[in-house]
Backbone as a printed PyTorch tensor [residue, N CA C, xyz], in Angstrom:
tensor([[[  6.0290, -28.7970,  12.8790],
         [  5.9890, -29.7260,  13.9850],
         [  5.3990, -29.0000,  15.1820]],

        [[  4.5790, -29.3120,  15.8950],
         [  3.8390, -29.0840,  16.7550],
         [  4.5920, -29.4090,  18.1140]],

        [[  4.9010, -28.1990,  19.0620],
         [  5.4100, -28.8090,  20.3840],
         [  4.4850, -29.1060,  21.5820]],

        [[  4.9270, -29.9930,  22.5170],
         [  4.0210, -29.8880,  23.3400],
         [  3.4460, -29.3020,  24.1670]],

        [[  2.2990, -28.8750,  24.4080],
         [  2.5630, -27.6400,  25.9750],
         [  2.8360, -28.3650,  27.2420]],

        [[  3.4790, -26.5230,  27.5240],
         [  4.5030, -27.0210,  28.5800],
         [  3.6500, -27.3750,  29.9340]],

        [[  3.5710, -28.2020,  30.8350],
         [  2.8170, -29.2130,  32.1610],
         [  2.5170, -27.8110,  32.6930]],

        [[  0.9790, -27.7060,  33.1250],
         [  0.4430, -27.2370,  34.2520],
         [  1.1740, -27.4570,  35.8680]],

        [[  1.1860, -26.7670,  36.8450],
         [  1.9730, -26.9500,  38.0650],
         [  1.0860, -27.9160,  38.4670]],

        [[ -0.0900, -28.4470,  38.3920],
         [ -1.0450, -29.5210,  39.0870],
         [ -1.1180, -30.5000,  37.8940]],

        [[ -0.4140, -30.2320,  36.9440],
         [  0.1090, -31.5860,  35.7000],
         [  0.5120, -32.9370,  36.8810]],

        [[  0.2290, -34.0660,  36.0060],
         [  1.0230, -35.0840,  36.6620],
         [  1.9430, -35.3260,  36.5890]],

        [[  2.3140, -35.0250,  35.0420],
         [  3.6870, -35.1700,  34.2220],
         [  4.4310, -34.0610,  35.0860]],

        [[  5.5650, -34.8590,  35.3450],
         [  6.6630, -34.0960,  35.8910],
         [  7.4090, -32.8460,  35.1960]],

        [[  7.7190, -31.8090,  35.4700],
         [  8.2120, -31.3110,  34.9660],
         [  9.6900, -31.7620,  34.0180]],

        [[ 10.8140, -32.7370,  35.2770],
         [ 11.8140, -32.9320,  34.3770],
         [ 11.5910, -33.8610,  32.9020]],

        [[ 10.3670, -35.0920,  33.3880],
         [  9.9660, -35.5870,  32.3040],
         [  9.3100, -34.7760,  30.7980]],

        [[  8.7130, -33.4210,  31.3780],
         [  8.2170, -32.4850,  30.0600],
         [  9.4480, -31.6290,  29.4550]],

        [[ 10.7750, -31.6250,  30.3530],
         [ 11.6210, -31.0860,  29.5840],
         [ 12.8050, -32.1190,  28.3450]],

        [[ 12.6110, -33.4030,  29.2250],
         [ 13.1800, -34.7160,  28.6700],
         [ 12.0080, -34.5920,  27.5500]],

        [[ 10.8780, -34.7010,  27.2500],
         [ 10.3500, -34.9450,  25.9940],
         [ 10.4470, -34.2660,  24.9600]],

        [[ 10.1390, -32.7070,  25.4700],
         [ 10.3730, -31.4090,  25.0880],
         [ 11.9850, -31.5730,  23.8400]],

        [[ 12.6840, -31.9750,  24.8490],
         [ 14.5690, -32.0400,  24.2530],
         [ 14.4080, -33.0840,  23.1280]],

        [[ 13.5560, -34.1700,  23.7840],
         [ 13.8920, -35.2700,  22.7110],
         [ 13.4790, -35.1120,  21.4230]],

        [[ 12.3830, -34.5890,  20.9790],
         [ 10.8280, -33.9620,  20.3560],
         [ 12.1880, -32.7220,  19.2460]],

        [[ 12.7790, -31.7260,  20.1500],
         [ 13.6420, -30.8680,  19.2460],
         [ 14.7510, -31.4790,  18.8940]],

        [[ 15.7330, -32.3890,  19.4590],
         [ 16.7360, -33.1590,  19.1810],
         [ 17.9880, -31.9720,  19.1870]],

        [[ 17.3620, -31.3930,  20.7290],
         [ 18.5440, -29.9240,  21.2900],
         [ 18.5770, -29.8110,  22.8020]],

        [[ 19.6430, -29.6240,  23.1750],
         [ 19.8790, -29.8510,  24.9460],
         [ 19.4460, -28.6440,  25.1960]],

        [[ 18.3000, -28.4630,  25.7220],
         [ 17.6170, -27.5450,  26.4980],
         [ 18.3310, -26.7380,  27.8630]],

        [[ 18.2380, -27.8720,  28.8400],
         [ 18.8560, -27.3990,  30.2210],
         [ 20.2400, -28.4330,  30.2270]],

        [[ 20.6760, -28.0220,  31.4090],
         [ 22.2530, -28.9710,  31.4160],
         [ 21.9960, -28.4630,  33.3480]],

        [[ 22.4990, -29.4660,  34.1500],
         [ 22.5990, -29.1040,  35.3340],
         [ 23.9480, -28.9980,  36.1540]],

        [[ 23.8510, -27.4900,  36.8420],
         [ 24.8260, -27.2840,  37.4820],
         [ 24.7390, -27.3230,  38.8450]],

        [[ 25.6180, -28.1490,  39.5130],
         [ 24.9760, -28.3200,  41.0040],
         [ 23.9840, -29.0840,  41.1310]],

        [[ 22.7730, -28.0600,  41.8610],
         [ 21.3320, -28.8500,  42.1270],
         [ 20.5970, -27.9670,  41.5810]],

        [[ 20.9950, -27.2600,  40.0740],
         [ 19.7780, -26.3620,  39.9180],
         [ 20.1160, -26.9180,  38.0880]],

        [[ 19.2070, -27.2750,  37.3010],
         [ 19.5810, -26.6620,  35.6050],
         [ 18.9330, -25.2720,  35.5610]],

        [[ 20.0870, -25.4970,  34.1540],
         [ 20.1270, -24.1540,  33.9390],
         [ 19.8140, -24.0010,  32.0440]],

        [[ 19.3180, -22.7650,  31.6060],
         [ 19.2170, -23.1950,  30.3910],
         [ 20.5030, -23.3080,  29.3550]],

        [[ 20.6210, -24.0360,  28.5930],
         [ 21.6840, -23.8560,  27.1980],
         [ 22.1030, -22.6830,  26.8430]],

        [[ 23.2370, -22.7080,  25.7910],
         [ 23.0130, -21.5440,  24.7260],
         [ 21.8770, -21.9330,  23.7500]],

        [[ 21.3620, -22.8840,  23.3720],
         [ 20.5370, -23.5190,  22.6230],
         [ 19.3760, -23.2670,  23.0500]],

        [[ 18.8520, -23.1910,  24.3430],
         [ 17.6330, -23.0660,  25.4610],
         [ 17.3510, -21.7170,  25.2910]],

        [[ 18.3680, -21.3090,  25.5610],
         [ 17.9930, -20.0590,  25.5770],
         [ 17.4770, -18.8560,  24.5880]],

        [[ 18.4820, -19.4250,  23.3100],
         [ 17.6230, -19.1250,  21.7270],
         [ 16.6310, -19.5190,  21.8720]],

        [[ 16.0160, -20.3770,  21.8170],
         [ 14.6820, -20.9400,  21.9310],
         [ 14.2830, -20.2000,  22.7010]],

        [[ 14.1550, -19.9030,  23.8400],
         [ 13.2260, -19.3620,  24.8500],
         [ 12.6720, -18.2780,  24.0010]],

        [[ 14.2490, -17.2350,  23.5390],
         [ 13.9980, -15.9260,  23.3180],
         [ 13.0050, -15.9890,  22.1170]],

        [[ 12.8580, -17.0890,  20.8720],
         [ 12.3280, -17.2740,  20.0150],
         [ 10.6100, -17.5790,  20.1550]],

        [[ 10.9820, -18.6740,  21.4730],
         [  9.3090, -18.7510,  21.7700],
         [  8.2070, -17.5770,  22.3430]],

        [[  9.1390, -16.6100,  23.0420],
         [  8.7830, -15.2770,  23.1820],
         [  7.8240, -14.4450,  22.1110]],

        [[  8.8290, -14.7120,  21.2330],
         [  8.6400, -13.6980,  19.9500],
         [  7.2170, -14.2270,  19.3630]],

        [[  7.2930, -15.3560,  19.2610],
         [  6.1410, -16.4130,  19.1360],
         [  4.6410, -16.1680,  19.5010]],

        [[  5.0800, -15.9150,  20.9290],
         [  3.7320, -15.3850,  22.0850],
         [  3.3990, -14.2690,  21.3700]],

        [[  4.4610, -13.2330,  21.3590],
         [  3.7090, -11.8820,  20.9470],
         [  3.6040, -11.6190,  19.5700]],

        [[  3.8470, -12.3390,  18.6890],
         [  3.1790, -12.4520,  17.8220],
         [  1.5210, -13.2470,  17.7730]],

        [[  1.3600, -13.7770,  18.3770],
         [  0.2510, -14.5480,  18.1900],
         [ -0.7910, -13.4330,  19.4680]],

        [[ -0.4800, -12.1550,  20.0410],
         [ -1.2230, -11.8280,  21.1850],
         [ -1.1690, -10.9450,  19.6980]],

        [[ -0.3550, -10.1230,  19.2330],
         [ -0.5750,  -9.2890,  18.6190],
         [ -1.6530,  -9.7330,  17.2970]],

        [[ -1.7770, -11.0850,  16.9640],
         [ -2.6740, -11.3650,  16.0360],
         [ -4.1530, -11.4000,  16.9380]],

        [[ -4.6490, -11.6860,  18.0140],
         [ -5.5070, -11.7790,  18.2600],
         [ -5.9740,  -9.8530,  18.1440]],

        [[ -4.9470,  -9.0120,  18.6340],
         [ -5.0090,  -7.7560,  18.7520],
         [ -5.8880,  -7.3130,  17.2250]],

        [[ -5.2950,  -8.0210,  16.2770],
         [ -5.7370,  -7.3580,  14.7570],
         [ -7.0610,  -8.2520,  14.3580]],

        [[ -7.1610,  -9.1140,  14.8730],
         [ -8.6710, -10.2370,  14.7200],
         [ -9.7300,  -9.0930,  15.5270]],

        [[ -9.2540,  -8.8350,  16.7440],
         [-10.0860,  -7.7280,  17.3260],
         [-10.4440,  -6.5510,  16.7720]],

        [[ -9.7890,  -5.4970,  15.7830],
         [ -9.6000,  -4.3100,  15.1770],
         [-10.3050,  -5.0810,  14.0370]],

        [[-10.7730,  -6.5080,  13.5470],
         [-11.1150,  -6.5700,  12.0550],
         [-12.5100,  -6.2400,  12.5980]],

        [[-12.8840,  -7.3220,  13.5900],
         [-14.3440,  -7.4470,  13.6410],
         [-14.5390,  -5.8420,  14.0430]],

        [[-14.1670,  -4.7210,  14.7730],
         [-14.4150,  -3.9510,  15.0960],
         [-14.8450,  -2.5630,  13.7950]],

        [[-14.1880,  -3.3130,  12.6190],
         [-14.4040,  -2.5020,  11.0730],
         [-13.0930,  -2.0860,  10.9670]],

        [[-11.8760,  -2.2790,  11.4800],
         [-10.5900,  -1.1850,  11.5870],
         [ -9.9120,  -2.2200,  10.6160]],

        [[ -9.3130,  -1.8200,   9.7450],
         [ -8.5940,  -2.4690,   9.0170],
         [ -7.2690,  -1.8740,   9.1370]],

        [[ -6.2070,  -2.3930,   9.4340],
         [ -4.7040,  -2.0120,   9.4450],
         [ -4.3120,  -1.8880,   7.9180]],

        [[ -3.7060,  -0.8830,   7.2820],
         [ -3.2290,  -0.3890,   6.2230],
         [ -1.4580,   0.0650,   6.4230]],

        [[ -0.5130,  -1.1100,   5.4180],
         [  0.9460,  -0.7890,   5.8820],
         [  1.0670,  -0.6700,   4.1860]],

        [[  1.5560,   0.8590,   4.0160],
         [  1.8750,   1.9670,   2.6760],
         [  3.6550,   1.5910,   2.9770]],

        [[  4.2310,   1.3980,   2.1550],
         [  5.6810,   1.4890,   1.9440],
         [  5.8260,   2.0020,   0.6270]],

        [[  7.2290,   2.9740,   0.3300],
         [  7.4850,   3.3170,  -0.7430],
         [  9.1510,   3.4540,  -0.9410]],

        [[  9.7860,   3.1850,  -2.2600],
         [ 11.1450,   3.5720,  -1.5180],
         [ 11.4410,   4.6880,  -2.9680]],

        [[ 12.2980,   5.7190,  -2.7200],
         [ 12.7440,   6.7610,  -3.5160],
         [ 13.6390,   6.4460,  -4.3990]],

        [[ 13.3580,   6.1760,  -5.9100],
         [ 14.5240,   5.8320,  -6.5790],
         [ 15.5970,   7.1020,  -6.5280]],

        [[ 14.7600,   8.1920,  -6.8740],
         [ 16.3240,   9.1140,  -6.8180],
         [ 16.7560,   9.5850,  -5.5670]],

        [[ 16.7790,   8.5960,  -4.4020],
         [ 17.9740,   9.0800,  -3.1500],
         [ 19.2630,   7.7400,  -3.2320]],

        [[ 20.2330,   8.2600,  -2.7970],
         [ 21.3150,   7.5920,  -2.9470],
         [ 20.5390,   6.3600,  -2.2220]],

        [[ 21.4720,   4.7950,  -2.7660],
         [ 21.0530,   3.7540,  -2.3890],
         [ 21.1530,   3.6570,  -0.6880]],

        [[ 21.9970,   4.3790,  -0.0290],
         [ 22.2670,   4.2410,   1.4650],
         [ 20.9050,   4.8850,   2.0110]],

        [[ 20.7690,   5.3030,   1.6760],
         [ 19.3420,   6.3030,   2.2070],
         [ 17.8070,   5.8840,   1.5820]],

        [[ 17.8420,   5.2160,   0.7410],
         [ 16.6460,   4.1840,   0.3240],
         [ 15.9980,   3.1090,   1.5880]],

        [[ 14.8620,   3.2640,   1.6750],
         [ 14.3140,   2.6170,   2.9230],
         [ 13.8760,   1.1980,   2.2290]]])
């Protein structure tokens, strides 16, 4: 499922309306308001930390699209030792 991006500051769409769609779209309470400010969820906030991970994964893929065309090929060697005790096996 594809989310939406989130409104430009010169968007028309309101911000509270992109977080109301945003919520409706995941079917998860994002912000909750305290006072005169929201604030994020425990739910929001997984998410945030998740959409993070997201970003830098996808900066780090452009990083390796860059290193292909450049001729660099990334090479990941793993091996694990049958004869070390199982605690110490990587």
């Amino acid at each position: 499922m594809l989310l939406p991006r989130p409104p430009r500051p010169s968007s028309r769409v309101s911000r509270p309306s992109a977080w109301c769609t945003l919520q409706e779209q995941l079917g998860v309470q994002l912000l909750e308001v305290e006072g005169r400010k929201a604030v994020l969820t425990e739910h929001g906030r997984i998410l945030l930390q998740r959409a993070e991970q997201l970003l830098d994964q996808a900066e780090n893929i452009d990083q390796v699209a860059s290193s292909l065309n450049q001729g660099v090929e990334p090479v990941v060697r793993a091996a694990i030792a049958h004869h070390l005790p199982q605690r110490c096996a990587v």
